[in-house]
ROGUDO-244165 format. One line per 5 residues: for each residue x negated, y, z of N, C-alpha, C, O. Coordinates in pm, whole numbers, plus 32768, in hexadecimal, padded with zeros to 4 digits. Layout:
<sites>
X Y Z X Y Z X Y Z X Y Z | ...
</sites>
This chain:
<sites>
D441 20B1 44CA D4BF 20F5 44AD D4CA 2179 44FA D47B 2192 4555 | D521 21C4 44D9 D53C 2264 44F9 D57D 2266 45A0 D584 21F0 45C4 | D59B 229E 45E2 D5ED 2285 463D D66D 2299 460F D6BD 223E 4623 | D683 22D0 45EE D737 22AC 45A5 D74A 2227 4571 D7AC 21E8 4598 | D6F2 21EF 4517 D6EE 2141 4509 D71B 20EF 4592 D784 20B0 45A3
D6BC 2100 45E3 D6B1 20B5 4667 D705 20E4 46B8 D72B 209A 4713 | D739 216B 46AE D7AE 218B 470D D859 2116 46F1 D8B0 20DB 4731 | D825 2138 4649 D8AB 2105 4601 D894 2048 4619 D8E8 1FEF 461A | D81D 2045 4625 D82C 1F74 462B D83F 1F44 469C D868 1ED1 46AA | D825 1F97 4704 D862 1FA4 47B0 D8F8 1FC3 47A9 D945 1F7D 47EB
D91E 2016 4769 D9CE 2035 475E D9E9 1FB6 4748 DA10 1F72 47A7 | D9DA 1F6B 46AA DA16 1F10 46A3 D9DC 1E84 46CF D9EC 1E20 4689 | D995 1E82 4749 D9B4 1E1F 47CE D9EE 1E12 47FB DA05 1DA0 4822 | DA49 1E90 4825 DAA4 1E9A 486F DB21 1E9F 483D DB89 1EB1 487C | DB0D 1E89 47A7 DBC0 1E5A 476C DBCC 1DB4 470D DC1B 1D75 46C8
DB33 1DAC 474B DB53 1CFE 46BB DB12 1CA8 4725 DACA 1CD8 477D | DB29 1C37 471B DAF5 1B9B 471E DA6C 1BC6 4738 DA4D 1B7A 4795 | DA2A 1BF5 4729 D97C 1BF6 4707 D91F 1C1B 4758 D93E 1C2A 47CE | D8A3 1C31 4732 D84A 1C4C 47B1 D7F8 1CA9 475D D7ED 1C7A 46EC | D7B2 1D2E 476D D738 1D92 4738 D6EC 1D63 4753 D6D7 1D2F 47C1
D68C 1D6A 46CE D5E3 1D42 46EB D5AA 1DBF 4680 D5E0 1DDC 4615 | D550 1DF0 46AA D50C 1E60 464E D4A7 1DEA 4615 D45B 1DA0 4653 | D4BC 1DF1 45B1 D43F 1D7F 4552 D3D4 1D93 4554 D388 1D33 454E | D38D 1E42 4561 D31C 1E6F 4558 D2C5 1E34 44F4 D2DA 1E62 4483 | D26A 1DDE 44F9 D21C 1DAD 448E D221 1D10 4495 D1C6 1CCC 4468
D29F 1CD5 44D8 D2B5 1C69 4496 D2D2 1C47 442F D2FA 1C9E 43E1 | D2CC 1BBC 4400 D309 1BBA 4361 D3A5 1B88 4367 D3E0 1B81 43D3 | D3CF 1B70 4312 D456 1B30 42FD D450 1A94 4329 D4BA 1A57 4337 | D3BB 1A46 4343 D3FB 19E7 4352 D3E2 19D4 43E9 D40D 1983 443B | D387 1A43 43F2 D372 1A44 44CC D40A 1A64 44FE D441 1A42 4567
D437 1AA5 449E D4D8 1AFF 44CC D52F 1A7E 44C1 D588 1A71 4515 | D523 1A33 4478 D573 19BE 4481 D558 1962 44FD D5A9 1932 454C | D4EE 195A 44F9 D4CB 190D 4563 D4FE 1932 45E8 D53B 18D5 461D | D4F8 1996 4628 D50F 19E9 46A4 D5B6 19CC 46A4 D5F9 19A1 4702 | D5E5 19F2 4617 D663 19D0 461D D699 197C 4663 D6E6 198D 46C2
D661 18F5 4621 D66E 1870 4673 D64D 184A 46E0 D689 17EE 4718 | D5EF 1882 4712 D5B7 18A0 47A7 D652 18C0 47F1 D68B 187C 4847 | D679 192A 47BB D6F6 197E 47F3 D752 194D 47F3 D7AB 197E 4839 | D771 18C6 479C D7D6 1876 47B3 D839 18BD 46E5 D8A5 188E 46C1 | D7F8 1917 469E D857 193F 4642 D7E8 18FC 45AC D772 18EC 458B
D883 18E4 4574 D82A 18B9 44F6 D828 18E5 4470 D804 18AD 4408 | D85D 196C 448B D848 19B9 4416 D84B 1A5B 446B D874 1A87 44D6 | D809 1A8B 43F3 D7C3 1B2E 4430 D7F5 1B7A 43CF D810 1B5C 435B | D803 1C08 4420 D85F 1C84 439B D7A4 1CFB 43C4 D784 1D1B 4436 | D77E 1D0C 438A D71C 1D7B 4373 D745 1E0C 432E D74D 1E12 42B4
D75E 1E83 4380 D74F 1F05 4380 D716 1F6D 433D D6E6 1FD0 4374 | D71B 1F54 42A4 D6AD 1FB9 4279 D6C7 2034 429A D727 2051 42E3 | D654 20AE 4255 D68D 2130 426A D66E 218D 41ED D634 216A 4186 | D699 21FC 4207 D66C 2235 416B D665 22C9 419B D6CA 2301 41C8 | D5DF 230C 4191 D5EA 238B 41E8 D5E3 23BB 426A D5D7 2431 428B
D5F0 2329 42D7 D5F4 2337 4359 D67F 22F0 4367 D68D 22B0 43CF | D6D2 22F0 4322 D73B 22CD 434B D789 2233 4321 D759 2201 42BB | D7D1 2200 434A D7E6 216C 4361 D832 2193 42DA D876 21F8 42C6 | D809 20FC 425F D852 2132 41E9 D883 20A4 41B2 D8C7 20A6 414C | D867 2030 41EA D889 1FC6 41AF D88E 1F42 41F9 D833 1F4B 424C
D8AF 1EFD 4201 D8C5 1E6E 4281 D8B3 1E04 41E4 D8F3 1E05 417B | D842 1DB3 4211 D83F 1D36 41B3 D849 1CAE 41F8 D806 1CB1 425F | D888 1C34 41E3 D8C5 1BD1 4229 D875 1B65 41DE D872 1B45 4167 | D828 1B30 4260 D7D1 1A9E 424D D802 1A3C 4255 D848 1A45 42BA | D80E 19DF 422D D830 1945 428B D7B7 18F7 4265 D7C2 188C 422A
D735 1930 4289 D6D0 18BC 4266 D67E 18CE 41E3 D61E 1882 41D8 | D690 1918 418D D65A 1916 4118 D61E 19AA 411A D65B 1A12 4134 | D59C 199A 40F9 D55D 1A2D 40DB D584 1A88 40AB D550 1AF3 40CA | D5DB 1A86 4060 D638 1AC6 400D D6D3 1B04 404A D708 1ABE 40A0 | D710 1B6F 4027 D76A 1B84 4089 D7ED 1B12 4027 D7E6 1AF6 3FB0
D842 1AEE 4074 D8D3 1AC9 403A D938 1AFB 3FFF D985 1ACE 3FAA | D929 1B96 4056 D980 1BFE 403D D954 1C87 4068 D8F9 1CA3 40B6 | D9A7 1CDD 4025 D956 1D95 407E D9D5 1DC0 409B DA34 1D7E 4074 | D9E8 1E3E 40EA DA34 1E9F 409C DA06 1F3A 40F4 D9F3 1F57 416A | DA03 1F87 406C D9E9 1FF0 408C DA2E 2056 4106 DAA8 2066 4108
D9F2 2083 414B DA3D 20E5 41B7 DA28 2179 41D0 D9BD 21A6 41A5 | DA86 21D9 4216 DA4E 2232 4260 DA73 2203 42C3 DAAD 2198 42D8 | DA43 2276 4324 DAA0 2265 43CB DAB0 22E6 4408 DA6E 2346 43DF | DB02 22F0 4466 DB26 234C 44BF DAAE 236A 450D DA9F 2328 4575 | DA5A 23BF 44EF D9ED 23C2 4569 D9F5 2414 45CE D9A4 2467 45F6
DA7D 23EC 45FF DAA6 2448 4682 DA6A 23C1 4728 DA53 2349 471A | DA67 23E9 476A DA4E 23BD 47E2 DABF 2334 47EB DB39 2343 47E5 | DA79 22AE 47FA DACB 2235 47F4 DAEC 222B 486B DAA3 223E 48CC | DB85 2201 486A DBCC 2211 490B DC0B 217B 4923 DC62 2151 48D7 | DBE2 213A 497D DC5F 20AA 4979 DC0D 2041 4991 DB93 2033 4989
DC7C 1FE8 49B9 DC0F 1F4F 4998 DC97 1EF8 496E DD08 1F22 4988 | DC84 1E91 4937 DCFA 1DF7 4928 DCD7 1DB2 495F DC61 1DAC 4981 | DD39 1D59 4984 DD11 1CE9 4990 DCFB 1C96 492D DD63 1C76 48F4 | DC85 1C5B 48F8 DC99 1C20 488B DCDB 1B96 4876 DD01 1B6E 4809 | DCE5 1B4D 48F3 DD16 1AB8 48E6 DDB1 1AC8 48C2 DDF4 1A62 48B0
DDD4 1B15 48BC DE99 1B23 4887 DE77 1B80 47DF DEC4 1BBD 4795 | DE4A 1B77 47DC DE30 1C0F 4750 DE5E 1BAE 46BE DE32 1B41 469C | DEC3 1C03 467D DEFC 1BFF 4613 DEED 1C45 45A2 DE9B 1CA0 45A4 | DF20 1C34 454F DEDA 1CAF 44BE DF6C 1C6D 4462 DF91 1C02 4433 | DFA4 1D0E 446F DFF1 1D2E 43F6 DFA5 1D7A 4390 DF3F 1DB7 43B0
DFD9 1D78 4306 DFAA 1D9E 4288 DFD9 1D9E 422A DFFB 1D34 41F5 | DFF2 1E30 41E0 E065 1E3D 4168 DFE5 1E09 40CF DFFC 1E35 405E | DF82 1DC0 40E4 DF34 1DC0 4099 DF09 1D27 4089 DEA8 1CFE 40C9 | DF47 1CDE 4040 DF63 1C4D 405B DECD 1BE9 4042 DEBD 1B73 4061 | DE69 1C49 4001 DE00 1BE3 4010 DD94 1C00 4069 DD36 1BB2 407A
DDA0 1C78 40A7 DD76 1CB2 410C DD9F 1C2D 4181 DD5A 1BD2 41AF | DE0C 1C4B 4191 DE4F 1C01 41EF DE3D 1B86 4213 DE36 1B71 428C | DE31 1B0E 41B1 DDF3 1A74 419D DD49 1A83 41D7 DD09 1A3B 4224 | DD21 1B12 4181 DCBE 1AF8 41B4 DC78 1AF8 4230 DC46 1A9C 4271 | DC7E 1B7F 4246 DC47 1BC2 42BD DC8E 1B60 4354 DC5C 1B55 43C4
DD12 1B26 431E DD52 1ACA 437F DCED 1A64 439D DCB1 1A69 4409 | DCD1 19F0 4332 DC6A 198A 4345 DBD8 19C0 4361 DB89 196C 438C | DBB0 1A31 4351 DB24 1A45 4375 DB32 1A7D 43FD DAC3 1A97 442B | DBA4 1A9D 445A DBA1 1ACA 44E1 DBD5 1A8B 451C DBE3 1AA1 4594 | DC0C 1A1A 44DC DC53 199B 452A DC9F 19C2 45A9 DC8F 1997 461C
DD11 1A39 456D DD92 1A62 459C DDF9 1A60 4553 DE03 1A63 44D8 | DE52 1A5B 45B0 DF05 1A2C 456C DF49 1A77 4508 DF26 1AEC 4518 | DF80 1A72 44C5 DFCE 1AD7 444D E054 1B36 44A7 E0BA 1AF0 44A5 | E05F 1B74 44C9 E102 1BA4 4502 E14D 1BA1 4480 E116 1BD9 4421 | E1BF 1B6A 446F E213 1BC1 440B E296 1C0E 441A E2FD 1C11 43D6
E264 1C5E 44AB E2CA 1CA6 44B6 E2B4 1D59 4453 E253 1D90 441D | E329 1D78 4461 E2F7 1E10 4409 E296 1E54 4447 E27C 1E68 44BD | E24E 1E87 43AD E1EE 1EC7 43BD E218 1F2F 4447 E1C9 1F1B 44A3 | E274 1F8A 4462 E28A 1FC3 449D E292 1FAF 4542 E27A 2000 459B | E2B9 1F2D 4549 E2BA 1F17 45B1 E237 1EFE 4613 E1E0 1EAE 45F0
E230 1F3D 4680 E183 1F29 46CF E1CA 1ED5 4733 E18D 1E9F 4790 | E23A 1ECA 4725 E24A 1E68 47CD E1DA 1E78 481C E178 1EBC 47FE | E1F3 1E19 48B8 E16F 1E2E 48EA E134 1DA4 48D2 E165 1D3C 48FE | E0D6 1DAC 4893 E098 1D3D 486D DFDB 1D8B 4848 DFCA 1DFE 481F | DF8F 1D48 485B DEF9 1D8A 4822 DEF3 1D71 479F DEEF 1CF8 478A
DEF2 1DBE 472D DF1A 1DC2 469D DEA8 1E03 4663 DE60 1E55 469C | DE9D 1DD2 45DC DE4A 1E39 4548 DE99 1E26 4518 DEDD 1DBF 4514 | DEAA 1EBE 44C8 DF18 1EEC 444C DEB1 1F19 43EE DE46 1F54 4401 | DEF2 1EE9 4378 DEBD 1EFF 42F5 DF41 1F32 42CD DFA7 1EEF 42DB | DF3F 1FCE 428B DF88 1FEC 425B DF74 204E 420A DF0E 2091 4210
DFE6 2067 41A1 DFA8 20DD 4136 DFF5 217A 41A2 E03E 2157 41FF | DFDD 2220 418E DFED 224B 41B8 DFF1 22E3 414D DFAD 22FE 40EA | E055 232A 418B E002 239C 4167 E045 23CF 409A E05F 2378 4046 | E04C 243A 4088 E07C 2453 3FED E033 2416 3F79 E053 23F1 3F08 | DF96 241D 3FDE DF40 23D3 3F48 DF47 234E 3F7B DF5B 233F 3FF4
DF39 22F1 3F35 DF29 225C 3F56 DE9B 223C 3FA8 DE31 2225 3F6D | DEA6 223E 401E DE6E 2212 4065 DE47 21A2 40C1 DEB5 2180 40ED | DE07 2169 40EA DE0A 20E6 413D DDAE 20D4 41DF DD39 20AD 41E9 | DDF9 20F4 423A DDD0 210E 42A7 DDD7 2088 4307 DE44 204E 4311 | DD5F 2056 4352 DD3F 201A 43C1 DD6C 2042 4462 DD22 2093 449B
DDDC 200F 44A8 DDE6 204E 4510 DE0E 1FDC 4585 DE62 1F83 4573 | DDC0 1FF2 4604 DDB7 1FB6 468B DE32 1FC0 46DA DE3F 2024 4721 | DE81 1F73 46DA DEF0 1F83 4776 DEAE 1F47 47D8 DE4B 1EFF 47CB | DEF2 1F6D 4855 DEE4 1EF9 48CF DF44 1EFC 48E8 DFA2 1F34 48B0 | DF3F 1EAA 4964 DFE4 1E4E 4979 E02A 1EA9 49B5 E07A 1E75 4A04
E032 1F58 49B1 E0AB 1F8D 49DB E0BD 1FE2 495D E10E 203E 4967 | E07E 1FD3 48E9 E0A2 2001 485F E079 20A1 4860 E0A5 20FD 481C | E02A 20A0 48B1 DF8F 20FB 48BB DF44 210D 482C DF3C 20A3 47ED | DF21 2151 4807 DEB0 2156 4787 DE2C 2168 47C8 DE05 21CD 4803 | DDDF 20E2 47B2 DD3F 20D0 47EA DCD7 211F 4774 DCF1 20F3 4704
DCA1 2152 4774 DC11 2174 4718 DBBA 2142 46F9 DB73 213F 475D | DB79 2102 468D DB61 2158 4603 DBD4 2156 45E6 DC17 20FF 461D | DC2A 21CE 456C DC60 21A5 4502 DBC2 21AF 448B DB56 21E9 4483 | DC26 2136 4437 DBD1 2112 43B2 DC16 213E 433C DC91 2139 4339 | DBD9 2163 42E5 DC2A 2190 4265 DC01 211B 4200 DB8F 20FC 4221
DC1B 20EB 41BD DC06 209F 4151 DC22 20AF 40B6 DC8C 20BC 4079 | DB9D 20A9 408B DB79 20D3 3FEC DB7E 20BF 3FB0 DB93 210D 3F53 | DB6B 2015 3FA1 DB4B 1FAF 3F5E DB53 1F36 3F86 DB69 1F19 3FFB | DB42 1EE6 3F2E DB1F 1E52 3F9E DB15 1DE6 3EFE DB66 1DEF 3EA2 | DAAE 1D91 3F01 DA97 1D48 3E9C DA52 1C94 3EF6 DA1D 1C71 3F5F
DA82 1C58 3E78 DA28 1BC9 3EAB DA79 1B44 3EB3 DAF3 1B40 3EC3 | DA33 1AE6 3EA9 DA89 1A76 3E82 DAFC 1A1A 3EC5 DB31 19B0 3EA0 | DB0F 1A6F 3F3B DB88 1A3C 3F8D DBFA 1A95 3F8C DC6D 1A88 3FB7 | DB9B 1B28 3F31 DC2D 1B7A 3F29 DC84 1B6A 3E88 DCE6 1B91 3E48 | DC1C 1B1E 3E86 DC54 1B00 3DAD DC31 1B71 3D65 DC6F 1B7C 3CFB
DBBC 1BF1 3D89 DBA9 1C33 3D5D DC1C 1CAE 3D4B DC2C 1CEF 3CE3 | DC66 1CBE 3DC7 DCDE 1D42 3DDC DC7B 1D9C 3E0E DC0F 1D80 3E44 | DCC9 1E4A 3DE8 DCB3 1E7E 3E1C DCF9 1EEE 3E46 DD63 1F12 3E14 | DCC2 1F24 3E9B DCF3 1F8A 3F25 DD05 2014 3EBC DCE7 201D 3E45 | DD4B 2089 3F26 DD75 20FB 3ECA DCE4 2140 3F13 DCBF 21B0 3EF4
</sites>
């Protein structure tokens, strides 16, 4: 991967549940394996397109991904850390939300979107004149942590086949 890949799969260590592994020339099922080594039992893999981080695909075990969804990102300098053992995820995007909830095995907030309280949070929200759908990091003083993620797309059988603007 590019260093913007690996910069960006180090960022989001430091805002999810998870642990970075550069796969290098493992396969998908060494990557599973290590997983479990690591104590996790499903893996999100980083593609890129150009150098740059363009897509997150979600394993739980099957060679095959479960789900994708397309991304950009902010490739500004990632600032922050969470704590991840309190981390919540609001989301104006309701199958987003079921999902990405059970595959990071964090709590739903349903307080308003608006609200960051201090709590360590992901917001999924639309933004912006064109319909947009943006990924964004709080920490518990309602701080904005880095990456932001933009979201493109998103397909697959836990999302019922919705998709992103």
């Amino acid at each position: 991967p590019s260093q913007r890949t690996r910069s960006f799969g180090r960022a989001l260590e430091r805002v999810l549940p998870a642990r970075y592994l550069n796969r290098g020339k493992m396969s998908l099922r060494e990557v599973f394996l290590k997983a479990k080594e690591l104590g996790f039992d499903s893996v999100m893999v980083i593609s890129e397109r150009y150098g740059n981080p363009s897509r997150l695909e979600f394993f739980t075990g099957n060679e095959e991904p479960e789900a994708y969804i397309l991304i950009s990102t902010d490739l500004s300098q990632p600032s922050g850390k969470i704590h991840t053992e309190n981390l919540t995820l609001q989301c104006e995007e309701p199958a987003l939300s079921d999902f990405l909830s059970n595959f990071l095995k964090i709590g739903l907030d349903s307080n308003e979107i608006s609200n960051y309280k201090s709590s360590n949070l992901i917001c999924i929200k639309k933004t912006g004149q064109t319909p947009r759908t943006v990924m964004e990091f709080f920490d518990n003083k309602g701080n904005v942590i880095r990456p932001r993620i933009y979201l493109k797309d998103w397909k697959g059988v836990a999302f019922s086949d919705s998709s992103g603007s």
